[in-house]
N, C-alpha and C positions, 0 to 999 in steps of 0.2 A: 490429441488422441483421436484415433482414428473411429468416431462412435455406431459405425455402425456392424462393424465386424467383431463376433465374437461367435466362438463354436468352444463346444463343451468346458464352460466355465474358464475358456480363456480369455482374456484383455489383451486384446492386440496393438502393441502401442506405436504408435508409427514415428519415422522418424524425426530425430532433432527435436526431440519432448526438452524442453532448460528445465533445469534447474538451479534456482536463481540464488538459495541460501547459501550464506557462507557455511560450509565444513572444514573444520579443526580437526586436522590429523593429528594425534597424538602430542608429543610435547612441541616437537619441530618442523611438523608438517600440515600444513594447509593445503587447504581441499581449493582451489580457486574457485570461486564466485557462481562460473559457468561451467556446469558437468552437461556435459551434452550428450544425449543418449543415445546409444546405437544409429550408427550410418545404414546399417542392416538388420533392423528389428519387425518387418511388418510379417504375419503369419501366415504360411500356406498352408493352408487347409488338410490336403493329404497325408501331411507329416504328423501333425501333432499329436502328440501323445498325452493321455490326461496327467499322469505326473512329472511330466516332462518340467523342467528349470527353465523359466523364462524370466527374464531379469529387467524390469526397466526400472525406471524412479517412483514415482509415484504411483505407480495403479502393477499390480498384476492379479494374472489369474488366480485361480486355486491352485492350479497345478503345474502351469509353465511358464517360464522364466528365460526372459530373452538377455542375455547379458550387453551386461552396456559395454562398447565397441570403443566409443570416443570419450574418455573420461580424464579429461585432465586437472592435472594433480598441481602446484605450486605453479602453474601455469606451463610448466616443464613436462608432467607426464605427462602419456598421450597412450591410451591402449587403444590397441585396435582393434577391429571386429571380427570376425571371425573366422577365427583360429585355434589352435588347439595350443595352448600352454601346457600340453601336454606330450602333443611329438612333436611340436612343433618349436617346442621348449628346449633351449639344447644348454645347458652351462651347469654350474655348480650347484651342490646343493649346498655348498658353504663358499661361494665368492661371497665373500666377508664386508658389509660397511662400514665403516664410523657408525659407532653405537647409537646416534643420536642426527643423522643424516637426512634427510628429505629421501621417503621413498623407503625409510628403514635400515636397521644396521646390516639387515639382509636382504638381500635380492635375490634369491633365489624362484625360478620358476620351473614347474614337476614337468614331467614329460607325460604324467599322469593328469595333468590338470587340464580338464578344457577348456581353455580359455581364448583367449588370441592372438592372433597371428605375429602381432608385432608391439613389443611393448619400446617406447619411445619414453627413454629415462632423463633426471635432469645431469645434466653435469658436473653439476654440486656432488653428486651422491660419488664419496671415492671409496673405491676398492681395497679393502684390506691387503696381505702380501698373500691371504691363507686361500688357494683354490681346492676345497676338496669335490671331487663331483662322486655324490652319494651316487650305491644302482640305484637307488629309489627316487634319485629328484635329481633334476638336471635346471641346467638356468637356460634361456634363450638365446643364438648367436641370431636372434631376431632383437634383441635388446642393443637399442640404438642409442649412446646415449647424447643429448642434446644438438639431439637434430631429428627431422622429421623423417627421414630416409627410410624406405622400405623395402631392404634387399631380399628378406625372405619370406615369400609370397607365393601367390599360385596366379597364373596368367593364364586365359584363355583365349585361344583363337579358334574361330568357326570359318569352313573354307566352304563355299558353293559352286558347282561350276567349273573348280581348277582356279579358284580367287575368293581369297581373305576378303569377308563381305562383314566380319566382327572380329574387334581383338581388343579385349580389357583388362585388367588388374583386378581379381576379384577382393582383394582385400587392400584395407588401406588407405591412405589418403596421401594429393601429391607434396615433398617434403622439396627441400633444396636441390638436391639430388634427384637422380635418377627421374629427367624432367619429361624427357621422350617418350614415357610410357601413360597410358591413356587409366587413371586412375576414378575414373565416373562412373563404377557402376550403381545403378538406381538404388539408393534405397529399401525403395518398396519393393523390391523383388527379392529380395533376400532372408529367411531367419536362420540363426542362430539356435540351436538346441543342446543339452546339455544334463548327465547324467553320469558322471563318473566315474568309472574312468573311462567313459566315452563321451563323445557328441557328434553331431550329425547337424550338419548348415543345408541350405534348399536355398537354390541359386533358380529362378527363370529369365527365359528368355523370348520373352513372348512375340517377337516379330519375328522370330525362326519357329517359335513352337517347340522349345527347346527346353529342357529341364534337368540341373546338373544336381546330384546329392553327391556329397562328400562326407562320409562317414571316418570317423578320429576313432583310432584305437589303441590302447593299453595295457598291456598285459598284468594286468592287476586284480586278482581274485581271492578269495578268502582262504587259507588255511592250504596257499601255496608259498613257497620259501624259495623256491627255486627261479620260475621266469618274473614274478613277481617282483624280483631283483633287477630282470634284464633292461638295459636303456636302449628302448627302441619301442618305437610309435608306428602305425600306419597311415595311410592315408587312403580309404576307397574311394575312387570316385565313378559313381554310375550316370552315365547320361543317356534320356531316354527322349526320342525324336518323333515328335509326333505332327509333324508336319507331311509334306504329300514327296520330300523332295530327300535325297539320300545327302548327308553332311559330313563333310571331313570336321573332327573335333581335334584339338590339341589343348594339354595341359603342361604346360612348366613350372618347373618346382624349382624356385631358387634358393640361394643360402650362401651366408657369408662367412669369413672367419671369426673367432674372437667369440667376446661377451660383448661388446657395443661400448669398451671403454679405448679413452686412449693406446694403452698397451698393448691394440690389436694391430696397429703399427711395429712391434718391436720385434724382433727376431725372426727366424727363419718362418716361413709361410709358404708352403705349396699344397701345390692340387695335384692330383691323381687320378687318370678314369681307370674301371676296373671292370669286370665281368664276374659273374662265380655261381655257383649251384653247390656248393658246399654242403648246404644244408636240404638239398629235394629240389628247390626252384630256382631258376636261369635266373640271375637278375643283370642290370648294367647300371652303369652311375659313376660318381667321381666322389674320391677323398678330401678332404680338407685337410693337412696335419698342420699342426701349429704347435703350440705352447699356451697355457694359462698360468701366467707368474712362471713359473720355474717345471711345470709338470707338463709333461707330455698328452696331450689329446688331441685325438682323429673325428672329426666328422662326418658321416658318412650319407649321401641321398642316394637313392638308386629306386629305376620302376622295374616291374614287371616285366620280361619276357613274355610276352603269349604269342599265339599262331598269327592273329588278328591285330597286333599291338607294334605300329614303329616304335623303336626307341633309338632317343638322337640323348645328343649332351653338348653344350658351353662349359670347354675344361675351364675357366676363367674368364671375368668381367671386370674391370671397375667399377666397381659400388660405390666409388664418391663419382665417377663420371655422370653423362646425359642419357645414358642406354638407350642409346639410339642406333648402337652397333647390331645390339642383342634383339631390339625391338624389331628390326625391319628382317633380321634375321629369321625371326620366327615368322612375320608376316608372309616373307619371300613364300614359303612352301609349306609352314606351319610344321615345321624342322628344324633343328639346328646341327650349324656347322660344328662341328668339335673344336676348329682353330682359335685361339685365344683372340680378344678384341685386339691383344698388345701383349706382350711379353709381362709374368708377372717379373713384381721386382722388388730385392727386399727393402723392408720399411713401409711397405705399401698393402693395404688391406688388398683382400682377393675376397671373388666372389663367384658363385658357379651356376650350374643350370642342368638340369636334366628332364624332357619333354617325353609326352606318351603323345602319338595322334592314331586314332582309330576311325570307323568309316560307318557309321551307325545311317543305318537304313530308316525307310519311309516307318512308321510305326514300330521301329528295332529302339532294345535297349542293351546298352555294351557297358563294361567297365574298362577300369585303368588304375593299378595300384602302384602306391608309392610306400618308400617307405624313409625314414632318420632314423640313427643309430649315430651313440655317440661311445666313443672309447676311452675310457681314461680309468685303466684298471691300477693303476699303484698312485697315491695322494699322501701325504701330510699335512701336519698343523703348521702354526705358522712355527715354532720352536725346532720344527723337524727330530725330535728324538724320538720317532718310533713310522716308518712307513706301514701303512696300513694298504691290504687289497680290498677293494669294493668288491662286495660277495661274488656278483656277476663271475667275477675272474674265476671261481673254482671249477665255470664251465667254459670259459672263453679265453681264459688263459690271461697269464700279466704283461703280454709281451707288448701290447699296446698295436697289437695286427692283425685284432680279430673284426674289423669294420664287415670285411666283404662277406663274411658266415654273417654276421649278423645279421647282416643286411637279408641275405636269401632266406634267414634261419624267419623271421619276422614275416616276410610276404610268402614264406609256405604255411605259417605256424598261424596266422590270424584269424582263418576261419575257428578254431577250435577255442582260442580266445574271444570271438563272441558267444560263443555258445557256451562259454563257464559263465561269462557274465550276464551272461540272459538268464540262466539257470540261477545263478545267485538274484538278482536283481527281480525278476519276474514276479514270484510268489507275493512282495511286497509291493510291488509294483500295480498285481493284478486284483489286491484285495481293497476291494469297495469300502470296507469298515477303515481305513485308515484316511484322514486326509491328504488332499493331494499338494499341497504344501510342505507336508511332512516327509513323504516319497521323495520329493526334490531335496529340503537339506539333509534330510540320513543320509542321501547319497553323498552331494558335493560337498557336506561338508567336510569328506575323507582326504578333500584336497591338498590337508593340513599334513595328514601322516610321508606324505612324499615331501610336500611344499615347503617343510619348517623347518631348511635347513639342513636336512635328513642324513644321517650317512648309515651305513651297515655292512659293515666290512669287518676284516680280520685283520689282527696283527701280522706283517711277515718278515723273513729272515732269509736269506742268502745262504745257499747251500749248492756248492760246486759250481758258484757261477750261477745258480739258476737261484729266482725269490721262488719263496714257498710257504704258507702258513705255518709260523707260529705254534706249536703245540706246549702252550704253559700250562702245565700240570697242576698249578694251583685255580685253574678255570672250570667253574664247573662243566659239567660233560652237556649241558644244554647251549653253554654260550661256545664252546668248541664245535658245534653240529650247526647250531642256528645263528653265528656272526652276534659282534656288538652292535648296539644299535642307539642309534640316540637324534633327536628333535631339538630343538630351539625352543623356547619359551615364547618366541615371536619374531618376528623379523624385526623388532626394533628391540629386542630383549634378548640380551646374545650370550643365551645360556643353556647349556644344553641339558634336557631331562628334569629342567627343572621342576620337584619333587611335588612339593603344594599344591602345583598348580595340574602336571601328567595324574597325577589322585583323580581329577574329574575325569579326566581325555584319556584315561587308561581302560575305559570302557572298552573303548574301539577297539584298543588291542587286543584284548583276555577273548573280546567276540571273535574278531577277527583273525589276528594272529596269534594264537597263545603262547605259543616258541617265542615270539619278541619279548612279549609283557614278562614271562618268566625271565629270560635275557637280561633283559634289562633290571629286573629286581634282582638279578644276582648280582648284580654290577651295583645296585645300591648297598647292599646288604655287604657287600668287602669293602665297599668305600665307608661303612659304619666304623670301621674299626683303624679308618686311618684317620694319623692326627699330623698337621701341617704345621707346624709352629712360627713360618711367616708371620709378623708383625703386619696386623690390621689396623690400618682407622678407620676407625666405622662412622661412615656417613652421618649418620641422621642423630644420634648421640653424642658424637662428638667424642667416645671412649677409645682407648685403642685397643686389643686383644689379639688371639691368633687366628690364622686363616680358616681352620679347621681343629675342635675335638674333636678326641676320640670319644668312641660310643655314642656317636650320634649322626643323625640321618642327615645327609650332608645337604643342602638347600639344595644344589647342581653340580653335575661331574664336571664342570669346565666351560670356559670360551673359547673356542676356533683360535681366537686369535694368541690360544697361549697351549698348552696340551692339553685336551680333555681326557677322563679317565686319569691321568697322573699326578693334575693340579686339579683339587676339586675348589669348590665355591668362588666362584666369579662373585656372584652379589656380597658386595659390602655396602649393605646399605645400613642393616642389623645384623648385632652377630646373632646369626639363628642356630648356634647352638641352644640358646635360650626361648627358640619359637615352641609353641608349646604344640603346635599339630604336628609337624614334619614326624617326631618320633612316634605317633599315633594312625598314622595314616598309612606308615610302613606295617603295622599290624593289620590294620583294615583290609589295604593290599591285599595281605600274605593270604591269611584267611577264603577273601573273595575269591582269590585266583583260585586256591584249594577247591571249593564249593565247587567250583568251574570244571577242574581240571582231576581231580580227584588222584593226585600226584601225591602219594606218600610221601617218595623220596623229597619232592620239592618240599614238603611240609617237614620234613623233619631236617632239612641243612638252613630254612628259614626261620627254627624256631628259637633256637640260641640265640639268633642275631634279636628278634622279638623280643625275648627275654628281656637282654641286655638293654635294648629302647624302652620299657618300659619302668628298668629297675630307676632311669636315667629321670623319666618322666614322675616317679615317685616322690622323686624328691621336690618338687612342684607343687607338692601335697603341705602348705606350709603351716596347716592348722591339726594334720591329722583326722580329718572328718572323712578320708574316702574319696573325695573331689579334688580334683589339681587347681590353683589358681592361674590367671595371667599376670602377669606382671609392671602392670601398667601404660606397657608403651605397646607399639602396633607387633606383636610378637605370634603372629602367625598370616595366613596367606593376603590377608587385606594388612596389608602391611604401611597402609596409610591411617589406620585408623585403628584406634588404644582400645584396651579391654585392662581393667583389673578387679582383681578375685575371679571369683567364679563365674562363668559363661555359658550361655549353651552350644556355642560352637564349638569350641575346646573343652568344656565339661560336657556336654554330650557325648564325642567322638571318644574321650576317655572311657566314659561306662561302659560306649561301647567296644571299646579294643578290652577291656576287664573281659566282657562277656567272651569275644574270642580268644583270647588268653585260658579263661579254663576249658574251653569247647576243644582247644589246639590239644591243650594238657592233655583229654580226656582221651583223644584220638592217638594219642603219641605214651600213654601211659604214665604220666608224668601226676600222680598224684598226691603230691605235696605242691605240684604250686597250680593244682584246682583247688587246694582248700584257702591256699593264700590269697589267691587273686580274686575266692566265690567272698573271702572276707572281707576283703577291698570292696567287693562291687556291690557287697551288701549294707556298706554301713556310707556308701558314696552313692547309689541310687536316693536316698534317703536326705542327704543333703544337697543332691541336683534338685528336686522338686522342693525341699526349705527355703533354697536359695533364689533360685531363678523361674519358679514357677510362679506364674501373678492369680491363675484361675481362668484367664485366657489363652497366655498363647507362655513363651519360656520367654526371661528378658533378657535384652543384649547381655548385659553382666549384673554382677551384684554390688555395683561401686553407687550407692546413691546422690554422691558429692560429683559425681565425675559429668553431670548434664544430662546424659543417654541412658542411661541403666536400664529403663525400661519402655526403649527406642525396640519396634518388632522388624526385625531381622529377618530380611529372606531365606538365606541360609541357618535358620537354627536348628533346625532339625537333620543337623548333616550326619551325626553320629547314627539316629537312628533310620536313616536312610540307604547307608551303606551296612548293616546292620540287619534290615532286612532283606534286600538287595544281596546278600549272603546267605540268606533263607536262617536267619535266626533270628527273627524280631521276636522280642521277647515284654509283655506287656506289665511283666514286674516292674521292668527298664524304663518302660517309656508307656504308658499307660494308653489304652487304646482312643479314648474321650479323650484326654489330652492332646494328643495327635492330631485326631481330626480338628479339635478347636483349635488348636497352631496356625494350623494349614487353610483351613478357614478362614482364619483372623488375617496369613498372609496374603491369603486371596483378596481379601475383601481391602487390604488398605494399600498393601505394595503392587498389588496388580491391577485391579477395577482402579483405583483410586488416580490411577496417572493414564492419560492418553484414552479413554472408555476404553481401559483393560489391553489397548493393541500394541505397548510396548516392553511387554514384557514383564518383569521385577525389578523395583528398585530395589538395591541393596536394605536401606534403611528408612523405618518413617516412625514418624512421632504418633503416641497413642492418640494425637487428634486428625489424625490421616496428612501432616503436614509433612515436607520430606526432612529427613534428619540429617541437616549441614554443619555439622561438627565436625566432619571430615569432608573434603572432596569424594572419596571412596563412597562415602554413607548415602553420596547424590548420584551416586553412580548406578546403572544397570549393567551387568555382567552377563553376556551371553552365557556363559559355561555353566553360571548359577542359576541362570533362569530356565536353560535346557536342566539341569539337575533337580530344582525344583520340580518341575513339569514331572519327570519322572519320580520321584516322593510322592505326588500326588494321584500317578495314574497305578503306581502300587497298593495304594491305600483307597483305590476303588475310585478316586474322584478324576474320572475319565476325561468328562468334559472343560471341567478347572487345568486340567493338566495340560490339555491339548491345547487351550487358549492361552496360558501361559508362556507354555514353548513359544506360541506360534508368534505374538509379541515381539521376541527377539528379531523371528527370522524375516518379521514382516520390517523393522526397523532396517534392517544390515543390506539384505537380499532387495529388498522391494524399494526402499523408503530411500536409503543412504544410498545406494547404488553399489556395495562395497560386496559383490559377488567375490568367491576364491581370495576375502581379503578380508574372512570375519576379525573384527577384533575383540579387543580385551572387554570394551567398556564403550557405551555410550548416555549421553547425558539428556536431562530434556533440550537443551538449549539448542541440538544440533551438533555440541562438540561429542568426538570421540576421542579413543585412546588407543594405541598399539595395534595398528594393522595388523592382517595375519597373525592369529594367533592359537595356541592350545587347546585350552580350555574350552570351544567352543566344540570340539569333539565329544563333550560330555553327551550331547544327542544321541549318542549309539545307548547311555543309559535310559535313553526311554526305549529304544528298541526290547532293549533287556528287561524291562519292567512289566512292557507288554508281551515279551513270551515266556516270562516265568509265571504273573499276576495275572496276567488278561488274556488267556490261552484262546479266549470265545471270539476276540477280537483278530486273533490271527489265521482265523480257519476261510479260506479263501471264499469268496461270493462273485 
């Protein structure tokens, strides 16, 4: 560690920090031995921003966070520094893995995400047949897999005098391939910065006096539908010369075909240079067209025209050669020649190139924009019985040739997409009352809503020759305006929208987008009422049943690799028809979004479906006292670990859907089932607190033979969290003294009690502060639980509990583990984790929520 540099509560961690422990990815992937952090991690001073995401291992700031560059995975992965996993990100958001694969059953990386430049996969990890490329997430044809090759990159060359006096590789490290190219740059001259859906690296060059920023950017802002969709990233780079001598600069942007698997070899493959102002601004650049599996897609690089700005192009390279054709090429005149190194040919990967060089004076600062756009406007599943357009297509069309608008439409359009995300970002940004930890993951942790998977698209149909959306009359009029829309459960959990678990991570939505979250609950809400009669064996049981009942909240609409939306519930692990949250949570939902959105109409086509889930969940009720029991086995979202009778996770969340249930009645006129359901809640409040209340906190459940009964649960207070969180906490329900001693007691044993408080919440502990291992789950920390907790707490006024609890998590994932844009499900003391890339940890947007509904005082800028 670098100890003597630090400016405004940053930790500057200099390069090649090991980290020596072993990490356990999830079931099948191991973290190899040696994580080596950032080739590009030391900090320049001018740049940094106090909430700025800076990422290394062991030590960060408060507020920035240098992501780790060199992290490799089963000894196979290899990321690299920095880059933008977000434009620079080009592939599917559903190229599909083996469910249980090293590196995840998904690989997908956002065009959204900031990350880097080049993710070097193992080749173990195989690719499903299903390529869907969501607008919202793209994968990278920087993703190399098993080998170190780095075709798409950014190259610099400095020309003095009428001669190439510097020419490096600014990202990267050297791989089998492409040997010719001078892959050294320092280290210490480089950071990494990071803020979603942008980032910004700082490159020097201190024997020229030389300083290059490259700014990454996304069109990704809150409570837009429209470019929010678009795939396509920027790339500014400003270079500012403060030397005594006038510098020719050049910058090349290269890029290959494919995803980085074998099958980039397979079928037709060319390149294309182009020109276009389509959209306002000149651009030049070359095409990529290719195929992924069976679907058609274009990738597009292209820089800026300006007055001041050459722009050259390499229609083609070999990317498994020496580039040594390409490298002396640009040396020659810090130029390139258009002429192919070699004829492409098929069977053979392609690679391209397109360079800016501008003429930056004695104390002059110039830029140079780039930009990637990728095309692939019509997709299926892997079943193929229904083509879908990616929303994009309702402005760019499905014809699969809209690269070159894109391309111009992007480097006209990007100034005004900074300035919405400034404008979004800012206020939180600029407020001293928040920490500066927290500023970093509200943002990045939105990584997840593009990264997981993502699609959002329309149905369409063939009309005269020409595809067209779909207009199914039985759709409500929100998902025919705003597209379907649906996430992954995780990149190694290949399930889409799965239900238990989007409840935490559906924050982000209702804030952010509220057109999706309503979307997609209408999409749950028709999937209630269909029933699958496929023969199941269920997993963990051993029983067999059906795939899907009817009248019940389906776990997930689908796996990629089969038809989502048509074939619901991939998990067969339990039949969760009999989970007792799923049909509780879709009331929670309903409600919240209402509170939010004050949508009549939404409230009254959601409330039949309501109804019917809860008449479902009555019968659960198997004493009649008002309170639903569990059932003994793991029947709801910790589904490793058993509950039976009464609980306060699922007999809490039950009181409280009762309580929204007649609240909904009340609003909708429905006065016969507020007096039915105020009867239910009145004589079931009454045996929540008989049952599971000890006098300190609520107990796991009411089973006193079953070991844990009263084991204090992180999450038990989940009912009355989303409950208030809906602005109805009601202290009949949940008693105010109560509450605080819950949250208290979880403070004090599942938080303070492990790591002096810095990791977070354990799921479960023993009333003697010991952890409760009856389950692997019950040993486990849940980011999404512990960000939900945090927010419980800072509702309930316990600002500082709240914010140390959060911050546990992010100090573990972000700082600790090294596992930036790859939060997971779960981690343990030991080191092991579980399910990269995941959901749930989006629950963070509900502390956002907590503190502009609760802690207004907190949000007023300073």
């Amino acid at each position: 560690m670098s100890p003597l540099v630090v400016m405004s509560s940053l930790v500057v961690v200099s390069p090649l920090v090991v980290m020596s422990s072993l990490l356990v990815m999830s079931s099948l992937l191991v973290m190899s031995s040696l994580v080596v952090m950032s080739s590009l991690v030391v900090m320049s001073s001018p740049v940094v921003m106090s909430s700025l995401l800076v990422m290394s291992s062991p030590v960060v700031m408060s507020s920035l966070v240098v992501m780790s560059p060199l992290v490799v995975m089963s000894s196979l992965v290899v990321m690299s520094p920095l880059v933008v996993m977000s434009s620079l990100v080009v592939m599917s958001s559903l190229v599909v893995m083996s469910s249980l694969v090293v590196m995840s059953s998904l690989v997908v990386m956002s065009p959204l995400v900031v990350m880097s430049s080049l993710v070097v996969m193992s080749s173990l990890v195989v690719m499903s047949s299903l390529v869907v490329m969501s607008s919202l997430v793209v994968m990278s044809s920087l993703v190399v897999m098993s080998s170190l090759n780095q075709e798409g990159i950014f190259i610099l060359c400095v020309r003095k005098n009428g001669k190439t006096v510097y020419q490096k590789v600014l990202t990267g490290r050297k791989g089998k391939h492409l040997k010719a190219w001078d892959w050294g740059f320092p280290t210490q001259d480089a950071t990494y910065h990071a803020l979603y859906p942008r980032a910004w690296t700082v490159y020097d060059i201190p024997e020229y006096k030389l300083r290059l920023v490259c700014r990454q950017i996304s069109p990704i802002f809150p409570h837009d539908y429209k470019e929010t969709s678009f795939p396509m990233g920027v790339f500014v780079w400003s270079v500012e010369n403060s030397g005594s001598d006038p510098l020719d600069v050049s910058i090349a942007f290269t890029f290959k075909n494919g995803t980085g698997a074998k099958s980039d070899t397979a079928g037709d493959c060319h390149n294309e240079a182009f020109e276009s102002d389509a959209e306002g601004r000149q651009v030049s650049g070359v095409l990529i067209h290719h195929s992924l599996r069976d679907i058609k897609c274009t990738y597009g690089i292209a820089a800026a025209n300006k007055e001041d700005v050459h722009v050259s192009h390499k229609l083609h390279f070999d990317p498994k050669g020496n580039g040594r054709l390409l490298w002396d090429d640009l040396a020659e005149d810090g130029q390139l020649t258009s002429t192919p190194d070699k004829p492409q040919r098929k069977g053979h990967e392609t690679a391209t190139a397109v360079c800016s060089q501008i003429t930056v004076p004695p104390g002059g600062k110039k830029e140079m924009d780039f930009t990637l756009a990728w095309d692939m406007p019509v997709v299926h599943f892997k079943n193929k019985e229904k083509l879908y357009g990616r929303r994009y297509g309702r402005w760019f069309g499905y014809k699969g040739d809209a690269c070159p608008r894109m391309c111009s439409f992007a480097l006209e359009n990007y100034p005004a997409w900074e300035q919405k995300i400034e404008a979004w970002q800012n206020p939180i940004l600029q407020n001293s009352n928040l920490p500066a930890w927290y500023k970093s993951a509200l943002f990045n942790e939105l990584y997840y809503v593009s990264d997981g998977g993502t699609i959002w698209a329309d149905p369409l149909e063939s009309k005269d020759g020409e595809l067209c959306i779909y207009k199914d009359s039985s759709e409500a009029p929100v998902v025919q305006e705003y597209s379907k829309f649906a996430y992954l459960e995780g990149h190694e959990y290949r399930m889409y929208n799965t239900y238990d678990v989007h409840h935490y991570a559906s924050f982000s939505l209702i804030m952010l987008w509220p057109k999706i979250q309503l979307s997609l609950q209408h999409d749950i809400a028709k999937a209630v009422m269909t029933e699958d009669a496929t023969p199941i064996h269920f997993c963990m049981e051993g029983m067999r049943g059906i795939k899907k009942k009817g009248n019940s909240v389906p776990h997930d609409v689908g796996d990629p690799e089969d038809e989502p939306w048509a074939s619901l519930n991939a998990y067969i692990i339990h039949p969760t028809c009999e989970w007792k949250d799923l049909n509780l949570k879709f009331v929670l939902q309903t409600y919240r979004d209402f509170s939010e959105t004050k949508d009549k109409d939404y409230l009254q086509s959601m409330y039949p479906v309501a109804k019917t889930v809860m008449e479902i969940a009555q019968n659960w009720d198997t004493d009649g006292d008002g309170l639903i029991e569990n059932s003994g086995f793991a029947d709801q979202t910790f589904d490793a670990w058993s509950m039976t009778g009464a609980s306060a996770y699922c007999g809490g969340m039950w009181l409280a859907a009762l309580r929204m249930m007649t609240e909904m009645g009340k609003i909708l006129g429905k006065e016969d089932d507020v007096k039915k359901y105020t009867d239910i809640l009145d004589k079931g409040k009454v045996s929540f607190e008989a049952k599971v209340w000890n006098g300190k906190y609520y107990n796991y459940d009411s089973n006193p033979s079953g070991g844990h009964h009263d084991s204090i649960m992180a999450d038990q207070l989940a009912g009355h969290w989303f409950l208030k969180a809906s602005s109805l906490a009601d202290s009949s329900l949940f008693p105010e003294d109560h509450i605080k001693s819950a949250l208290e007691t979880v403070f004090k044993f599942n938080v303070k009690g492990f790591g002096n408080g810095n990791m977070g919440a354990i799921n479960g502990t023993r009333p003697d502060g010991s952890q409760d291992i009856t389950s692997c789950q019950s040993e486990e920390f849940w980011v999404g639980v512990t960000y939900s907790l945090g927010a419980s707490m800072i509702q309930e006024g316990m600002i500082e509990e709240g914010f140390q609890t959060a911050w546990g998590a992010y100090h573990v994932c972000w700082e600790w583990y090294g596992l930036a844009f790859q939060t997971p499900e779960a981690y343990m003391m030991d080191k092991h984790y579980r399910s990269l890339g995941y959901m749930r940890p989006l629950a963070i947007w509900s502390i956002q929520w907590a503190l502009e509904k609760f802690q207004p005082q907190l949000m007023s800028k300073k």
